[in-house]
Kinemage of the C-alpha trace (Angstrom):
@kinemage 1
@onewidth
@group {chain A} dominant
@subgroup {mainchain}
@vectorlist {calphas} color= white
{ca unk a 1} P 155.218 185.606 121.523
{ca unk a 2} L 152.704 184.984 119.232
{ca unk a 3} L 152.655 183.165 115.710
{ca unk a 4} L 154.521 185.092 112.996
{ca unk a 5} L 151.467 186.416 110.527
{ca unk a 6} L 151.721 185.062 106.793
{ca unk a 7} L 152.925 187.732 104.036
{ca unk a 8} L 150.484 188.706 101.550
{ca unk a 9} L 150.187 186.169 99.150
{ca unk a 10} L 148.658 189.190 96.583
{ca unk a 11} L 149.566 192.193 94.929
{ca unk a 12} L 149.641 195.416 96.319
{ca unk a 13} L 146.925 196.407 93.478
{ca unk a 14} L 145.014 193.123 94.244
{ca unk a 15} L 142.201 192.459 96.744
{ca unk a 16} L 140.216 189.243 97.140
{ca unk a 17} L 136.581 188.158 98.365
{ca unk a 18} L 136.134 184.179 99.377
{ca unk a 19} L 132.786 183.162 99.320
{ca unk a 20} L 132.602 179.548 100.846
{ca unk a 21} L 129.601 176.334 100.829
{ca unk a 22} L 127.793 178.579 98.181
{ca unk a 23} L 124.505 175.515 97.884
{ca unk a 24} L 125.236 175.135 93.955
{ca unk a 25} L 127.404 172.805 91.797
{ca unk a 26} L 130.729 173.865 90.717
{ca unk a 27} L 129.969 173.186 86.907
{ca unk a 28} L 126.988 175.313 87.186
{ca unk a 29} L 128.688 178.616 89.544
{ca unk a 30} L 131.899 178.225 86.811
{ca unk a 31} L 129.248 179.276 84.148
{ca unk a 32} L 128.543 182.194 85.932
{ca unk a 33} L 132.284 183.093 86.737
{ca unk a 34} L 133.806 182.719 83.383
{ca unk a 35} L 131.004 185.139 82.313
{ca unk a 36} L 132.527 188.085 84.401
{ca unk a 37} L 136.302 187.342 84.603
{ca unk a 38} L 137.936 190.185 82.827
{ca unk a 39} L 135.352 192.535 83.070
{ca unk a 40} L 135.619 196.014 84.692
{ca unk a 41} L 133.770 195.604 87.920
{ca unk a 42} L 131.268 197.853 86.646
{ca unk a 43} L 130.399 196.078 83.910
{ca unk a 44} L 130.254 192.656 85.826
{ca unk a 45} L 127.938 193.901 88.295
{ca unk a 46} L 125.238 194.846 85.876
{ca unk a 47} L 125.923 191.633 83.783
{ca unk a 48} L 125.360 189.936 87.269
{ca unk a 49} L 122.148 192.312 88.086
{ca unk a 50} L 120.626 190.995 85.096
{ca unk a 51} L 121.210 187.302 84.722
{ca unk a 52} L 119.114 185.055 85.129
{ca unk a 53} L 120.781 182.423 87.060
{ca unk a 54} L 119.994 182.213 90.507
{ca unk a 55} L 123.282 181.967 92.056
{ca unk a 56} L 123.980 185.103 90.029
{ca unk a 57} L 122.855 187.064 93.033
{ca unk a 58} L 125.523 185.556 95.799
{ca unk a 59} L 127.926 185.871 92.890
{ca unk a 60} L 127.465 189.741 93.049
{ca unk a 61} L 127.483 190.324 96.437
{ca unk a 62} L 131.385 188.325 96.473
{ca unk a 63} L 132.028 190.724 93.702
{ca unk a 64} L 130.934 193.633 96.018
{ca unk a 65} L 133.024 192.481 98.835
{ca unk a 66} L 135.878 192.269 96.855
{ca unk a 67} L 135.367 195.489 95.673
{ca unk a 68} L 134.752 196.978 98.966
{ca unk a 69} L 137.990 195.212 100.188
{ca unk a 70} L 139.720 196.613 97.542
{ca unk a 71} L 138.704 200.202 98.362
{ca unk a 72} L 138.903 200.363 102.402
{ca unk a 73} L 141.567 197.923 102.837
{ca unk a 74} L 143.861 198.784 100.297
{ca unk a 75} L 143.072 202.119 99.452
{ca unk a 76} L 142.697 201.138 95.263
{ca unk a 77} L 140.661 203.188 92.945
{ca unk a 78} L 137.569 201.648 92.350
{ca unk a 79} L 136.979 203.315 88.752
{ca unk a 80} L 140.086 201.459 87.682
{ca unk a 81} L 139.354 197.627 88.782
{ca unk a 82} L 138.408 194.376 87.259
{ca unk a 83} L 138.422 191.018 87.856
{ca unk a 84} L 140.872 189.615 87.846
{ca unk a 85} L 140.450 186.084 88.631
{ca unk a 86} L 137.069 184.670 89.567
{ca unk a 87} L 137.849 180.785 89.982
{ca unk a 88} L 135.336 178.206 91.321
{ca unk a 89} L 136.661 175.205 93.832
{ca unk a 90} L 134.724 171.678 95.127
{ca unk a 91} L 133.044 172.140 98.248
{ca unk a 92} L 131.655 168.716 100.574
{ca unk a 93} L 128.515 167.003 99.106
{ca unk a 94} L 125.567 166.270 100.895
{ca unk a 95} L 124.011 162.651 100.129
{ca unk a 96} L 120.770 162.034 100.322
{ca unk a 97} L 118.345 158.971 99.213
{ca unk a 98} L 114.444 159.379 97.664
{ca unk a 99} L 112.494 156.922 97.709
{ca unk a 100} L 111.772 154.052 94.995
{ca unk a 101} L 109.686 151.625 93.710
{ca unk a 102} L 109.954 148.258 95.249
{ca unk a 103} L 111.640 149.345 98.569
{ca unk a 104} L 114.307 150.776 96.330
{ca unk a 105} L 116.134 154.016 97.085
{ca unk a 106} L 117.832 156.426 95.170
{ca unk a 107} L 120.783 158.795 95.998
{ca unk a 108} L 120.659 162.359 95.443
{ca unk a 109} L 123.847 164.455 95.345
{ca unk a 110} L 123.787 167.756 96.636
{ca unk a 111} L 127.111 169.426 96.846
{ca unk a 112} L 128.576 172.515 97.979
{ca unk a 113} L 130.975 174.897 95.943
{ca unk a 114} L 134.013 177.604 96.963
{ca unk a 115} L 133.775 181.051 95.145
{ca unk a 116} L 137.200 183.111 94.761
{ca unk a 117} L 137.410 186.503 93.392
{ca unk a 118} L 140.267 188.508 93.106
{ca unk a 119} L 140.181 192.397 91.694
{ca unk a 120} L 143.113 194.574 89.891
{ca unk a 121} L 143.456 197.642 89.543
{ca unk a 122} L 144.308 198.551 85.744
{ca unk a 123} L 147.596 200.651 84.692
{ca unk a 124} L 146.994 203.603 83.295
{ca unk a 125} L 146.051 203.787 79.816
């Protein structure tokens, strides 16, 4: 009696990691996805490992849990993945005021940002 469960909106050779309210802009966390989409996943987490962004870090462990998704959950080879897709969404935004000169005030933005990654496994070549 219960609600019928969605189908799987992915692949069979697909898994996905959703990292959400990562505390970074999504102009700045889309520089660091565009620099591993396509990559093997090995090659991605040592670009990650060594760049010196600091969202880099949360950006690795999404790639991680992807790749751990991909690997207990869906029983792909992990020597045969990449990424896929790594695509960045809008989170909510956090205002905020500083104060002015003059009994002035200022508003600060601080927003939020989604983090998607989905992994492939590669044909063989």
């Amino acid at each position: 009696m219960g609600k019928q469960s969605n189908p799987r909106s992915l692949a069979d050779s697909e898994a996905k990691s959703v990292v959400r309210n990562l505390r970074v802009s999504p102009q700045k966390l889309n520089l660091v996805a565009t620099m591993i989409r396509g990559m093997d996943v090995n090659k991605a987490i040592a670009a990650l490992s060594f760049s010196r962004r600091r969202i880099s870090g949360d950006v690795k462990k999404a790639l991680q849990s992807a790749i751990a998704n991909a690997e207990n959950n869906h029983s792909l080879d992990v020597d045969r993945l990449f990424v896929k897709e790594a695509h960045v969404g809008k989170g909510l935004v956090m205002k905020r005021f500083r104060a002015r000169a003059k009994g002035r005030g200022a508003r600060i933005l601080k927003p939020f940002s989604h983090l998607t990654i989905i992994v492939g496994e590669r044909g063989e070549q």
